[in-house]
Backbone of each chain as ProteinMPNN parsed JSONL, in Angstrom:
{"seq_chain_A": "XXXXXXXXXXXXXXXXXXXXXXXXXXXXXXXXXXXXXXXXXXXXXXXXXXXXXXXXXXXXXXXXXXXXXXXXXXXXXXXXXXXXXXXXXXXXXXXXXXXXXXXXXX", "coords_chain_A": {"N_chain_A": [[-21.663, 115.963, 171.69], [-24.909, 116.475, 171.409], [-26.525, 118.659, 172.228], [-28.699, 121.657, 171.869], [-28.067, 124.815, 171.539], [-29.126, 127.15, 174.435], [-31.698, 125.963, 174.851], [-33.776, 125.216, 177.652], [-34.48, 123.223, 180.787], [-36.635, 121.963, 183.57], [-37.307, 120.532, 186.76], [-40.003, 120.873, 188.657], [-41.102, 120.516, 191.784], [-44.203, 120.738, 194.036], [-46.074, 121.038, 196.82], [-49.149, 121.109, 197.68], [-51.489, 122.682, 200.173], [-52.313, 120.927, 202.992], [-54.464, 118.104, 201.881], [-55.189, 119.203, 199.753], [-54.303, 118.477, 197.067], [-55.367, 117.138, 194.209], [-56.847, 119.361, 193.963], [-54.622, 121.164, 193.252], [-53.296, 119.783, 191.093], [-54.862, 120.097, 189.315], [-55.483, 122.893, 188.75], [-53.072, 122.934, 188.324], [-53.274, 121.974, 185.451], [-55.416, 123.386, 184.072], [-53.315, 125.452, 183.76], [-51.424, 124.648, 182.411], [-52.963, 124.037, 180.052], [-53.408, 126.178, 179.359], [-50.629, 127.539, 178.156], [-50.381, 126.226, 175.734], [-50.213, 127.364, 173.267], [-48.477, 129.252, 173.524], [-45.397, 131.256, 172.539], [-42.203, 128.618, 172.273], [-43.084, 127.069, 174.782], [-42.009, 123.663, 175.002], [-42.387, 121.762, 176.71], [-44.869, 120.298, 179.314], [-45.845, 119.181, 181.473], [-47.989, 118.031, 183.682], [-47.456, 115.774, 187.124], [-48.465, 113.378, 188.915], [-47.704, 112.359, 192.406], [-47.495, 108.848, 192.846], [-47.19, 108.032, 195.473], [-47.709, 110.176, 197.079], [-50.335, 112.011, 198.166], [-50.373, 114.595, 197.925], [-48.482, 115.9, 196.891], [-47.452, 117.122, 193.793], [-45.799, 117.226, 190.829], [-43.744, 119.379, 187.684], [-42.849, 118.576, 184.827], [-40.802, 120.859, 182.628], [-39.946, 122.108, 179.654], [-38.164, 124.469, 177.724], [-37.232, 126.486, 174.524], [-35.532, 128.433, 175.426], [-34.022, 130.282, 177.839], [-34.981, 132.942, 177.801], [-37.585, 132.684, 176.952], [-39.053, 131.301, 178.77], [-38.723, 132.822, 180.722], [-40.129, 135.036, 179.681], [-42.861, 133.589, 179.797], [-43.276, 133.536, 182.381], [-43.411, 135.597, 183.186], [-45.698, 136.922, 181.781], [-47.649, 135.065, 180.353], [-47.97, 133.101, 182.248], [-49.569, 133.98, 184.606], [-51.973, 134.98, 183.11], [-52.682, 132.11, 182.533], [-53.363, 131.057, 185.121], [-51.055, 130.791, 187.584], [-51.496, 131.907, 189.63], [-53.12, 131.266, 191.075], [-52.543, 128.275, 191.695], [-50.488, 128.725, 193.345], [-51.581, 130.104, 195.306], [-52.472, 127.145, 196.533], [-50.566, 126.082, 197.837], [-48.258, 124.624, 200.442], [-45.333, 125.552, 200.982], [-42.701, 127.054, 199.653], [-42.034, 126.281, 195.629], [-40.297, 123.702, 194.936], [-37.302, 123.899, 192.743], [-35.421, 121.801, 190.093], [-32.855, 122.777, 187.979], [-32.291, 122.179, 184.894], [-30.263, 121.204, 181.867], [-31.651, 120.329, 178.76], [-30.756, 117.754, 176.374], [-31.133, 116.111, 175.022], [-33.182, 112.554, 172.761], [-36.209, 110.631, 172.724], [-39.306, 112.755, 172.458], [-38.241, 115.211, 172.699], [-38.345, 117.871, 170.525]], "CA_chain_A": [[-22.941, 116.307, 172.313], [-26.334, 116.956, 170.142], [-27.079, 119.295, 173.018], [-29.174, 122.438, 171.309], [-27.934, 125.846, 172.403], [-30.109, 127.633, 174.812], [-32.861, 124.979, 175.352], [-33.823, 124.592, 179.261], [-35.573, 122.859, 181.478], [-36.552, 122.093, 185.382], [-38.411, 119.875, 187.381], [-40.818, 121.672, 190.016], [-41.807, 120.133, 192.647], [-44.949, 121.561, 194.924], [-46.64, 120.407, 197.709], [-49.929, 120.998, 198.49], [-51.813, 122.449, 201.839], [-53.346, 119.144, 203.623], [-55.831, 116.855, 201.106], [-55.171, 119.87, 197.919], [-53.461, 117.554, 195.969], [-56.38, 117.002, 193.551], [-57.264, 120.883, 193.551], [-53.367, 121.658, 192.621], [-53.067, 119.058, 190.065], [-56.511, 120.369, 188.883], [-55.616, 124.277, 188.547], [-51.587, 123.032, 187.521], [-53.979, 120.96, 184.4], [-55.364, 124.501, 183.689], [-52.235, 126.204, 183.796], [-50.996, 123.829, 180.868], [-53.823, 124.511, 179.037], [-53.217, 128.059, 179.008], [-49.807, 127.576, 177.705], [-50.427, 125.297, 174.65], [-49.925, 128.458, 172.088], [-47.7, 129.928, 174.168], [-44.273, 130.426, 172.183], [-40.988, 128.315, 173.27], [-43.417, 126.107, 175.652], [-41.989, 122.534, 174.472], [-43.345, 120.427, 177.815], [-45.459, 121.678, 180.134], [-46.519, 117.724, 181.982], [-48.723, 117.883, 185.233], [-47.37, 114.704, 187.304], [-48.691, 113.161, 190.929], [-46.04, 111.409, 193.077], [-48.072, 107.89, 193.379], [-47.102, 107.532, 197.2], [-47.486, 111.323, 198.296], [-50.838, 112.992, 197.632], [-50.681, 116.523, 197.867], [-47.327, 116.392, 196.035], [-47.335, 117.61, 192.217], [-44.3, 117.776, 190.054], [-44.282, 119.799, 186.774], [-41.88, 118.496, 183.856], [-41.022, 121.689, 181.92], [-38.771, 122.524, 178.971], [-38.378, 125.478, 176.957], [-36.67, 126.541, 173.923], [-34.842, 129.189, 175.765], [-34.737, 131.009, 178.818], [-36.001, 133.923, 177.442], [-38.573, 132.205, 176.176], [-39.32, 130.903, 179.803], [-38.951, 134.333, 181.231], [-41.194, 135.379, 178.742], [-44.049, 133.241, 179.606], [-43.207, 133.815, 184.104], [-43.907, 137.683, 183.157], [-47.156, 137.211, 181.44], [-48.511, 133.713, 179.872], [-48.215, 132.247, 183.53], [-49.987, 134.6, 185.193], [-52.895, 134.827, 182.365], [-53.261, 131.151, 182.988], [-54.028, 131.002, 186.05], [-50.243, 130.394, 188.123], [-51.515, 132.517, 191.107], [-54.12, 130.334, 192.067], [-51.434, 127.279, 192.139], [-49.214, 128.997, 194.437], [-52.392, 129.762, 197.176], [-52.748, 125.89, 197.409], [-49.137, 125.344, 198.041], [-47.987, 124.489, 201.676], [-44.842, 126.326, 200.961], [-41.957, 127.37, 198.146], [-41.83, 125.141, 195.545], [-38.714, 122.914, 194.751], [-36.958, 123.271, 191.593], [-34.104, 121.177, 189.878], [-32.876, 123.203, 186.951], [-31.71, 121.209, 183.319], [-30.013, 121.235, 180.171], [-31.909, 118.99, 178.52], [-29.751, 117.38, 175.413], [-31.717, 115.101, 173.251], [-34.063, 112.116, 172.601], [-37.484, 110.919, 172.26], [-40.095, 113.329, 173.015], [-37.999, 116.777, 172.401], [-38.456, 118.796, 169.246]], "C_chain_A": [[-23.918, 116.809, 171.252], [-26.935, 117.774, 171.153], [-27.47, 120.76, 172.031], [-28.89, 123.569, 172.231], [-28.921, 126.409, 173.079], [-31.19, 126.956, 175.341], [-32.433, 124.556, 176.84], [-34.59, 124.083, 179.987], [-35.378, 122.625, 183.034], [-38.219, 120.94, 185.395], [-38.934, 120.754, 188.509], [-41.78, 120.761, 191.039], [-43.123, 120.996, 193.832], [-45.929, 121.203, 196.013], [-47.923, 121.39, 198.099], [-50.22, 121.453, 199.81], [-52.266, 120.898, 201.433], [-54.254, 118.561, 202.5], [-56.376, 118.279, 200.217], [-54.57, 119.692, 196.719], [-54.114, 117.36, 194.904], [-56.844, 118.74, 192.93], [-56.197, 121.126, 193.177], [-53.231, 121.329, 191.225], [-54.155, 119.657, 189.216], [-56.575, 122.402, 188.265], [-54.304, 123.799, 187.718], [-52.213, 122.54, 185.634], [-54.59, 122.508, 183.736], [-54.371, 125.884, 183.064], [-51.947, 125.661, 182.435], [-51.507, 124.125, 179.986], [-53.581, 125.152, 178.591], [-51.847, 127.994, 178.385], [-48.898, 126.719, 176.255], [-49.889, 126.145, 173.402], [-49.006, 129.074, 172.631], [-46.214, 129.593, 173.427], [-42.756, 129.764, 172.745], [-41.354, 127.188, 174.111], [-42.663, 124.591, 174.375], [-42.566, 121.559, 175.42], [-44.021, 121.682, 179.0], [-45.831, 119.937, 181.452], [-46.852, 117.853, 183.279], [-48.202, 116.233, 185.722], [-47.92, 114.678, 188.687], [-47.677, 112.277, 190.889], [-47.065, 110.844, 193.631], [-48.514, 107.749, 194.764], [-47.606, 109.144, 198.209], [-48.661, 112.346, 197.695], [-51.437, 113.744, 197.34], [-49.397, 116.82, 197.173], [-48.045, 116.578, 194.269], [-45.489, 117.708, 191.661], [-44.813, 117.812, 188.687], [-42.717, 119.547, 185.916], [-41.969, 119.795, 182.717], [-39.588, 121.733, 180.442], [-39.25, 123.587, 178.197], [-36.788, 125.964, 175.808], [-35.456, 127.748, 174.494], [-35.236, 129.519, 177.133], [-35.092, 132.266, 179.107], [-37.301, 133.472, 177.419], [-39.506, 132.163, 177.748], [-39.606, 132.207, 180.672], [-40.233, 134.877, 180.88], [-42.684, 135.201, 179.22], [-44.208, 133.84, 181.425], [-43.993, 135.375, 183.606], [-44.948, 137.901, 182.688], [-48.54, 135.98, 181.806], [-49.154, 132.864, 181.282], [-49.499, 132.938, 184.237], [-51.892, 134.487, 184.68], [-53.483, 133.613, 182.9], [-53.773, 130.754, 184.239], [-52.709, 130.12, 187.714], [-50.76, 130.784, 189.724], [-52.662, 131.747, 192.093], [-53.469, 129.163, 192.456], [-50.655, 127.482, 193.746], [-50.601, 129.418, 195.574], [-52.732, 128.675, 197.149], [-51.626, 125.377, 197.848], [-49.016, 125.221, 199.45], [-46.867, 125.349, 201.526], [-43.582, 126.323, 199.277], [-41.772, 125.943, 197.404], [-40.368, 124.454, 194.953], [-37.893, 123.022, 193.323], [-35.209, 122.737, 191.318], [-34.006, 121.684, 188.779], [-32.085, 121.827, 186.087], [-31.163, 121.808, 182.444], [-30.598, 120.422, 179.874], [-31.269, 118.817, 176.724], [-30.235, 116.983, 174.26], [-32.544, 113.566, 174.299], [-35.327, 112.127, 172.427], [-38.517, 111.706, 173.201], [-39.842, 114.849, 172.784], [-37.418, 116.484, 170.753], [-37.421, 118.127, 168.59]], "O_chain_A": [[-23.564, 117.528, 170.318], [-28.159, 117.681, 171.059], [-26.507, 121.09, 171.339], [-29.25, 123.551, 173.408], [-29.962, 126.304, 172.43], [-31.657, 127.41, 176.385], [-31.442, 123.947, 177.243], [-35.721, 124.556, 179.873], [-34.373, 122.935, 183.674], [-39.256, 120.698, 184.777], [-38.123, 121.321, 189.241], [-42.97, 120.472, 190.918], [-42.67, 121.97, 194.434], [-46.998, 121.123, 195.407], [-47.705, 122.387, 198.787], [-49.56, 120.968, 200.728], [-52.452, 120.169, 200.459], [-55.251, 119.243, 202.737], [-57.566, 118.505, 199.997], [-54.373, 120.4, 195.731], [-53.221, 117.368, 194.057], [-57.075, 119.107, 191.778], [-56.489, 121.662, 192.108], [-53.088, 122.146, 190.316], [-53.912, 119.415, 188.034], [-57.452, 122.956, 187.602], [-54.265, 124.134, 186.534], [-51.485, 122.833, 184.685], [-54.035, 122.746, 182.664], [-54.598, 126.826, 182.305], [-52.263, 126.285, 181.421], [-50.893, 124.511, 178.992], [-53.413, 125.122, 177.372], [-51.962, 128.97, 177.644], [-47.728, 126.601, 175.892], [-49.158, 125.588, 172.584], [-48.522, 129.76, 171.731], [-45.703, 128.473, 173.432], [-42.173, 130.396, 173.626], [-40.506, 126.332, 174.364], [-42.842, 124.612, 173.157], [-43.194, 120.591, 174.991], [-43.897, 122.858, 179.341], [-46.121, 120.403, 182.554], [-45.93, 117.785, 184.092], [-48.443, 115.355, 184.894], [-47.897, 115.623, 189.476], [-47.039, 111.687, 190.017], [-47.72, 111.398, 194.514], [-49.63, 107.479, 195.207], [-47.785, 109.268, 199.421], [-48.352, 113.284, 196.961], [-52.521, 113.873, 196.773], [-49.196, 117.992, 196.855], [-49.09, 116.071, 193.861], [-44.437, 118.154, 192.121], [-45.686, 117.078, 188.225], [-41.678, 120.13, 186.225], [-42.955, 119.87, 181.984], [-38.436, 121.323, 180.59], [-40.446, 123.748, 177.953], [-35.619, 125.828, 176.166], [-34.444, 127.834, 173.799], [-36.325, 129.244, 177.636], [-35.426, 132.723, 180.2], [-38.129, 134.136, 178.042], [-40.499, 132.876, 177.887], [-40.689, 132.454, 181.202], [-41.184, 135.115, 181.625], [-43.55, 136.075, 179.178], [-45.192, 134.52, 181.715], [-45.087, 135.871, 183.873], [-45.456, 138.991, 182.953], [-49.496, 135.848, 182.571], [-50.222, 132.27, 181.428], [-50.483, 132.21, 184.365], [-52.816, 134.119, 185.405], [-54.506, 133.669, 183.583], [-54.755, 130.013, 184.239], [-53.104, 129.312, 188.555], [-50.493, 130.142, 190.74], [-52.904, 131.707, 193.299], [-53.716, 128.832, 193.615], [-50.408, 126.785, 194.73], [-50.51, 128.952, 196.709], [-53.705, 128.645, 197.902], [-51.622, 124.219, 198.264], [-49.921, 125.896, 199.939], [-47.242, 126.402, 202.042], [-43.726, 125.728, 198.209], [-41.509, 124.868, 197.944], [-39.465, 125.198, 194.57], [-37.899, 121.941, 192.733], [-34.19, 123.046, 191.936], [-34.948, 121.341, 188.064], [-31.515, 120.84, 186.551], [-31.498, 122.957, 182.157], [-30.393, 119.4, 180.529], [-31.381, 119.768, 175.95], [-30.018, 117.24, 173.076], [-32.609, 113.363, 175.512], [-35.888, 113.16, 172.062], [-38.636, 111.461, 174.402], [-40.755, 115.668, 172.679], [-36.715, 115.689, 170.13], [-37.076, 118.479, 167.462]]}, "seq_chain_B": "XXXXXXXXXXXXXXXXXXXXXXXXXXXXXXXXXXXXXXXXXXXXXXXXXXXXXXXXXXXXXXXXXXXXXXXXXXXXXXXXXXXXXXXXXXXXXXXXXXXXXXXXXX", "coords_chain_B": {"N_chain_B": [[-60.051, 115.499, 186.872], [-57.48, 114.576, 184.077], [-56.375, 112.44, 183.696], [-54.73, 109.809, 182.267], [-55.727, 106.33, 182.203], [-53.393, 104.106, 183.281], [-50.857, 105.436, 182.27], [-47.326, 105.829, 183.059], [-44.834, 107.06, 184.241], [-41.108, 108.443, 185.133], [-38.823, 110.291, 186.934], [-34.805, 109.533, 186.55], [-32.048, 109.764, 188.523], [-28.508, 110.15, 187.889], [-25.533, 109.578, 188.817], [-22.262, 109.781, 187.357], [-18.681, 108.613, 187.856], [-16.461, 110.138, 188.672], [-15.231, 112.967, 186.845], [-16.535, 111.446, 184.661], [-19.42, 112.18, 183.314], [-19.805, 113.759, 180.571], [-18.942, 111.104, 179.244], [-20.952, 109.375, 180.309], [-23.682, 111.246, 179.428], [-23.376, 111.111, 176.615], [-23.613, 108.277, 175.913], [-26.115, 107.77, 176.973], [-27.185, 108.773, 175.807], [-27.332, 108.099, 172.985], [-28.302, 105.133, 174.286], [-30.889, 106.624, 174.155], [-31.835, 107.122, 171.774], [-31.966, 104.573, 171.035], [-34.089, 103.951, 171.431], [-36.365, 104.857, 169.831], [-38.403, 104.059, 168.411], [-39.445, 102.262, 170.079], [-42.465, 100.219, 171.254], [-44.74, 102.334, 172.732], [-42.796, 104.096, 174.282], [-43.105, 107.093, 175.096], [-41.764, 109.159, 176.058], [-38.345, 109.564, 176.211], [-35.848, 111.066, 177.678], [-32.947, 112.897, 177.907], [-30.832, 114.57, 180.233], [-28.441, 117.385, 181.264], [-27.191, 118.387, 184.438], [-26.928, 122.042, 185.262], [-25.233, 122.748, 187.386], [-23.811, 120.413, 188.151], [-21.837, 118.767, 186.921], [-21.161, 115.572, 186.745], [-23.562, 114.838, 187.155], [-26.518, 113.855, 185.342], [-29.84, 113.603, 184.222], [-33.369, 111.549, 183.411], [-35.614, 112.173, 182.006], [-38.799, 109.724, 182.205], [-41.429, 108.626, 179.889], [-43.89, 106.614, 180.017], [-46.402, 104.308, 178.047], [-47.972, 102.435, 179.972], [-47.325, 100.698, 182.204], [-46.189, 97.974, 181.88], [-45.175, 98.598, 179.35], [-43.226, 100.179, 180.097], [-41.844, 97.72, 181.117], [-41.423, 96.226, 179.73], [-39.369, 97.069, 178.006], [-37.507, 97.284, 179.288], [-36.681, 94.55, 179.974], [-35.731, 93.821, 177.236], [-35.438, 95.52, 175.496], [-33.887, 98.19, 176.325], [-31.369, 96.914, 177.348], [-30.552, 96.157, 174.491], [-30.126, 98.49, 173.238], [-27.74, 99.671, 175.03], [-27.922, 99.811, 177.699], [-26.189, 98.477, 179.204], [-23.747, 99.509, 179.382], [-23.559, 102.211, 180.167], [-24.678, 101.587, 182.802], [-22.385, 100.648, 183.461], [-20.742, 103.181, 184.002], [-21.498, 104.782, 186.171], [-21.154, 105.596, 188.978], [-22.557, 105.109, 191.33], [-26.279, 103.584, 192.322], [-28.897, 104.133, 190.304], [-30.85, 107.051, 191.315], [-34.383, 106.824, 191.658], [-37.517, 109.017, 191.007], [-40.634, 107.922, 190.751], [-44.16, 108.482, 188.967], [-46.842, 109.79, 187.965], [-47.689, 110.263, 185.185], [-50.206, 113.2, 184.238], [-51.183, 115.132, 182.493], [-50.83, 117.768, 179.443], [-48.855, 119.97, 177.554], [-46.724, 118.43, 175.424], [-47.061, 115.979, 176.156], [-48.421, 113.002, 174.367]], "CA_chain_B": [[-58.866, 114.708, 186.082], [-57.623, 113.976, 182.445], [-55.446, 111.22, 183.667], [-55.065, 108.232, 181.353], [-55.315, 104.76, 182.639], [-52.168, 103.601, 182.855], [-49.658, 106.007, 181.539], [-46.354, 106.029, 184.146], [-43.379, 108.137, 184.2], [-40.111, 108.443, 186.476], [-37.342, 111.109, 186.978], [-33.912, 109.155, 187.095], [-30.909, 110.602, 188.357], [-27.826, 109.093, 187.145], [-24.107, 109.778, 188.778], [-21.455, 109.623, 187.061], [-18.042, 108.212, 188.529], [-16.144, 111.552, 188.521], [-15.013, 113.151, 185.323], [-17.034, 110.791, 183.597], [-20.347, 113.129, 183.224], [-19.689, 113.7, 179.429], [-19.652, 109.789, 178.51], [-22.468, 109.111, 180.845], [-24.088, 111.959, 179.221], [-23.384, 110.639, 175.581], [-23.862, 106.833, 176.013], [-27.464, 108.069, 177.534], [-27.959, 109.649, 174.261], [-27.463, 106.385, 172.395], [-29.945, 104.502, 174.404], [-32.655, 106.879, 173.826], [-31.184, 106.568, 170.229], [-32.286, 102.959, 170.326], [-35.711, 103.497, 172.323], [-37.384, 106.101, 169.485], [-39.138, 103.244, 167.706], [-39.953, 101.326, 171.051], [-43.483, 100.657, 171.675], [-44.573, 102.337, 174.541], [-41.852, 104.414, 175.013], [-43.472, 108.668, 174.551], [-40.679, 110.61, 176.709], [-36.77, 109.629, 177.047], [-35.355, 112.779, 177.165], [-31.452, 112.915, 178.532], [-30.704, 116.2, 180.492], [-27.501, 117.682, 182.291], [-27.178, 119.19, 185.374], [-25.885, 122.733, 184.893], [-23.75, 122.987, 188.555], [-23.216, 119.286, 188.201], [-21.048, 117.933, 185.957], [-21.199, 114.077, 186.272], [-24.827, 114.57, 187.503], [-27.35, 113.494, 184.689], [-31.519, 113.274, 184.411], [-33.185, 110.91, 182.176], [-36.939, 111.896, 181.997], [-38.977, 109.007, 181.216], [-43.044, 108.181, 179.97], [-44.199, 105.132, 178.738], [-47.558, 104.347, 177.945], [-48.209, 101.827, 180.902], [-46.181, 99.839, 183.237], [-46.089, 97.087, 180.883], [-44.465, 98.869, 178.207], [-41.97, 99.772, 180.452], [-40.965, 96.748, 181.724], [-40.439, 95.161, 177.869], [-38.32, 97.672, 177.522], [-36.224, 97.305, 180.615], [-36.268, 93.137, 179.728], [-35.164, 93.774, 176.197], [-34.926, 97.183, 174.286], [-32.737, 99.086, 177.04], [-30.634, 95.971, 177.094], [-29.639, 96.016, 173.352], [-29.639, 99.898, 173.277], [-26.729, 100.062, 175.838], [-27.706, 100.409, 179.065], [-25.018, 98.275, 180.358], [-22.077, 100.583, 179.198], [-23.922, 103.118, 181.136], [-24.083, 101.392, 184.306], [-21.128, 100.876, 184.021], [-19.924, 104.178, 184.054], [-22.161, 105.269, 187.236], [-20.73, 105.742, 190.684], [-23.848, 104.452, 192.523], [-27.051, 103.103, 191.955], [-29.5, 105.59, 190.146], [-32.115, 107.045, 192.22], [-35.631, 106.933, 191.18], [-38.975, 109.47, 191.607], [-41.76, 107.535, 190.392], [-44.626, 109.425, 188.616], [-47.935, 109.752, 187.456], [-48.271, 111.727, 184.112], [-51.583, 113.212, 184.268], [-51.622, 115.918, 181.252], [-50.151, 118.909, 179.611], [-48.071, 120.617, 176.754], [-45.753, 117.372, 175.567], [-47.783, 114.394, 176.069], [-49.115, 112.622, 173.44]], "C_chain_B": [[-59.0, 114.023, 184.676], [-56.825, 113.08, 182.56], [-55.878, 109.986, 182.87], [-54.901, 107.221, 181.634], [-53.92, 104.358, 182.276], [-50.765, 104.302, 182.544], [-48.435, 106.082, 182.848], [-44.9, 106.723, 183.839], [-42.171, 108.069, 185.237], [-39.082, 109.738, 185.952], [-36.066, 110.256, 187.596], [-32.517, 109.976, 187.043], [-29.576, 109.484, 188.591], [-26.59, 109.763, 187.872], [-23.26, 109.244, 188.623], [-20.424, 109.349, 187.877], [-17.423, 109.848, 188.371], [-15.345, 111.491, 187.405], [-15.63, 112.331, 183.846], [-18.77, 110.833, 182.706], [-20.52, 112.537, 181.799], [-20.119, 112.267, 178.412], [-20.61, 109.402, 179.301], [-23.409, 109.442, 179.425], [-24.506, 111.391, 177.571], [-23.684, 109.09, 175.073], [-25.398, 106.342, 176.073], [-28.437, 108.112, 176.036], [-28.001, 108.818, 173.09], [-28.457, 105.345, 172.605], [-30.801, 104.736, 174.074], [-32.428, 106.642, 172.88], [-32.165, 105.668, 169.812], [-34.12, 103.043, 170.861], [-36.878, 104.594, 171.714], [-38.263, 105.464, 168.809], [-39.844, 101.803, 168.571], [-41.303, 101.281, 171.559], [-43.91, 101.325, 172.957], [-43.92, 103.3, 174.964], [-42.56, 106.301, 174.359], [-42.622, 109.607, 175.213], [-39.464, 109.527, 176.816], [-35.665, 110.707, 176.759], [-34.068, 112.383, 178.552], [-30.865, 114.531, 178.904], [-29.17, 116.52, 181.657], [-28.165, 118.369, 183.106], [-26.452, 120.236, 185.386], [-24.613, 123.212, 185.812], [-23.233, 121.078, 188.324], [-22.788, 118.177, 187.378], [-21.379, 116.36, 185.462], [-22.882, 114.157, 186.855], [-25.679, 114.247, 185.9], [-29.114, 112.63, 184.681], [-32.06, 112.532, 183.442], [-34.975, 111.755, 182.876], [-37.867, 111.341, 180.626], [-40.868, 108.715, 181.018], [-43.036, 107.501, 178.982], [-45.704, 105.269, 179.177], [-48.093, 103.332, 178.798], [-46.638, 101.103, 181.831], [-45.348, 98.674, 182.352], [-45.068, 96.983, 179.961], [-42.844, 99.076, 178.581], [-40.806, 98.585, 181.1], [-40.448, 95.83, 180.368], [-39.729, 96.115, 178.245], [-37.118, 97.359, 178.482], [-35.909, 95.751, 180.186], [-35.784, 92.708, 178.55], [-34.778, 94.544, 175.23], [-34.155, 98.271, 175.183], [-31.668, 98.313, 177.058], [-29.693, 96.225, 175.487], [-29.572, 97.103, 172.684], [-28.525, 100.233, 173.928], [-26.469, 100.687, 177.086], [-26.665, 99.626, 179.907], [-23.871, 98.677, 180.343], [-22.929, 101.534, 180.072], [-23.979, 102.524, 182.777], [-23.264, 101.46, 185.019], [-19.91, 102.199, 184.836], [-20.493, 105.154, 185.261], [-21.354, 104.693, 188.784], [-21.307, 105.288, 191.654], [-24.684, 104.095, 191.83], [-27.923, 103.981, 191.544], [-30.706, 105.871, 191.487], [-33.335, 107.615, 191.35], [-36.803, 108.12, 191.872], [-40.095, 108.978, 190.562], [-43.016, 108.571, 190.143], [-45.922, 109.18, 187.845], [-48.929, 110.574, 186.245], [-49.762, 112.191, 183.565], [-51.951, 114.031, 182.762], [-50.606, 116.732, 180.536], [-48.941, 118.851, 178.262], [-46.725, 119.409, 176.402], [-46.16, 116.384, 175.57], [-49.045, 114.43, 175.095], [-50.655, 112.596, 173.703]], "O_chain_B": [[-59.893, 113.331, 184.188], [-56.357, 112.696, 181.488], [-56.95, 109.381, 182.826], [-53.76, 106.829, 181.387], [-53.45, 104.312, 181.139], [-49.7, 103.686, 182.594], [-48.984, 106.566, 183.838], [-44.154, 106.497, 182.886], [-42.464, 107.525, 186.301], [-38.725, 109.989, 184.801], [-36.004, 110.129, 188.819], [-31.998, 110.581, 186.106], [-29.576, 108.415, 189.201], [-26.544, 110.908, 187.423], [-22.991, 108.269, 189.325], [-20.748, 109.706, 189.01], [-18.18, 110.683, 187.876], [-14.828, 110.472, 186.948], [-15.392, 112.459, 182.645], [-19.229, 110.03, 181.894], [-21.039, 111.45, 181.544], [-20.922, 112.134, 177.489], [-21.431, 108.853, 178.567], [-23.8, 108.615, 178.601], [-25.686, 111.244, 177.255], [-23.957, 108.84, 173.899], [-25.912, 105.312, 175.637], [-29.509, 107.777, 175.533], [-28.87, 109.02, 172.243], [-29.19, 104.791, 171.786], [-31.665, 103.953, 173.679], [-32.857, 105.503, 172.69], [-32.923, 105.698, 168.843], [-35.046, 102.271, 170.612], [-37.818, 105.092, 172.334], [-39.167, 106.206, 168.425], [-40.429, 100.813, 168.133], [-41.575, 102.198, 172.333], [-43.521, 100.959, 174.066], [-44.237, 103.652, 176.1], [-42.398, 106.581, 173.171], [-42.729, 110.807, 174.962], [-39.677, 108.58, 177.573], [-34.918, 110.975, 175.818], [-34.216, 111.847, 179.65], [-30.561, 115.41, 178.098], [-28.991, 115.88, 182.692], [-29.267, 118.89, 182.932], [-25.25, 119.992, 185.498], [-23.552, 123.737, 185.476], [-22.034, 120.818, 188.431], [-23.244, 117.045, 187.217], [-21.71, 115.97, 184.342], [-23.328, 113.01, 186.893], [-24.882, 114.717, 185.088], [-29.421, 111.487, 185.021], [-31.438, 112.623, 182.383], [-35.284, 111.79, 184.067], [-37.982, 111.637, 179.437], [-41.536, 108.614, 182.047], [-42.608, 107.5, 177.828], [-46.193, 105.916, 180.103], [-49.19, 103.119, 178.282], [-45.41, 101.182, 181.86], [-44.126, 98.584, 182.232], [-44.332, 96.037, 179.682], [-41.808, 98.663, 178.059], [-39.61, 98.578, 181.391], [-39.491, 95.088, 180.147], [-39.287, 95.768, 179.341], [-35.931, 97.248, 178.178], [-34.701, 95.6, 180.005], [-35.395, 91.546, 178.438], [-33.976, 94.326, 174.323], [-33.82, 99.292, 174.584], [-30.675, 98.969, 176.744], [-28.48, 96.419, 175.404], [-29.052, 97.05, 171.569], [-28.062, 101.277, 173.47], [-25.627, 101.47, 177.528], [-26.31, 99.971, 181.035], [-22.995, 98.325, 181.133], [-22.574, 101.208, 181.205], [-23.378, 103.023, 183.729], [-23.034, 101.84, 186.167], [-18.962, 102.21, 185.621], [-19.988, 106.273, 185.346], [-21.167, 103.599, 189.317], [-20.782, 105.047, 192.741], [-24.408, 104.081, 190.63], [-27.987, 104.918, 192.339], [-31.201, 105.087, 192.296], [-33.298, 108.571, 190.574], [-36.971, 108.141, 193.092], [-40.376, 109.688, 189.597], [-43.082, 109.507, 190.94], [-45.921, 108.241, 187.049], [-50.032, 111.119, 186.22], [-50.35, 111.633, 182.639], [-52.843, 113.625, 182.016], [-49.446, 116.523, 180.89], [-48.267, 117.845, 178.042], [-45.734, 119.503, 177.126], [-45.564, 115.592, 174.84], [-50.022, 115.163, 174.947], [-51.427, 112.225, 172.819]]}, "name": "protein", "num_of_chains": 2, "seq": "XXXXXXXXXXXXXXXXXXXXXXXXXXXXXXXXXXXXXXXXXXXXXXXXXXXXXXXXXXXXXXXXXXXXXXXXXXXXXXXXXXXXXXXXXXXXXXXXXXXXXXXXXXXXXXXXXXXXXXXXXXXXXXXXXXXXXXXXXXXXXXXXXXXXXXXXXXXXXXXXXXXXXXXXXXXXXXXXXXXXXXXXXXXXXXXXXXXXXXXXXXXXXXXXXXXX"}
């Protein structure tokens, strides 16, 4: 395995109230921003789900989950996470990761 | 929106036959191997599942539709995606995706 100790990631899924799919994606695109200097961020990727949309899903990885902690307890917040979560319909979904290797990570 | 014409993404999830996680897992890691010099190809990132053993995530972004379909008609082919099929329990399941921005993309 070329798996790197510590390095984690998660998919987040979030749905949208009714026809805020555009305003989510649109504050989650902010959020990113804000976490460009942020250390440990390695992905941060705003996605829409083609067929569904008020869905969002957020590809994340981080060099640790300190690191990740790290940013929930401040960086997130700074950026602007709390406005995300009042367009949500309700909690959002995540699938935690190891992520191992290939193209695209560090 | 900073979305880029064209760019497409998917989350595939991959199960393993049982106990066979590990070479999934490593076989995976070979393909992307072969797909770091593939046009087109800006995310194949190979990730475990940490409760699920033979479970495995591939997350993938190519720079259009296009790009991914060469790849699927000839550079996943002679990277080794058919030892990996092989070694899958079912058929993968797909979430199709629309990478709009954010910390990771080119």
């Amino acid at each position: 395995m070329t798996q790197r100790e510590g390095r984690i990631g998660r998919y987040v899924r979030m749905v949208a109230q009714p026809g805020q799919g555009d305003a989510l994606a649109e504050q989650l695109l902010h959020v990113a921003d804000g976490l460009r200097d942020v250390p440990g961020c390695e992905l941060y990727i705003i996605n829409r789900e083609p067929d569904e949309a008020d869905t969002v899903w957020v590809t994340e990885v981080w060099t640790s989950q300190e690191a990740s902690d790290a940013a929930l307890s401040q960086d997130l917040g700074d950026a602007g996470i709390g406005r995300v979560l009042s367009l949500l319909a309700g909690p959002p979904d995540l699938i935690d990761l190891a992520p191992v290797g290939g193209p695209g990570l560090r």
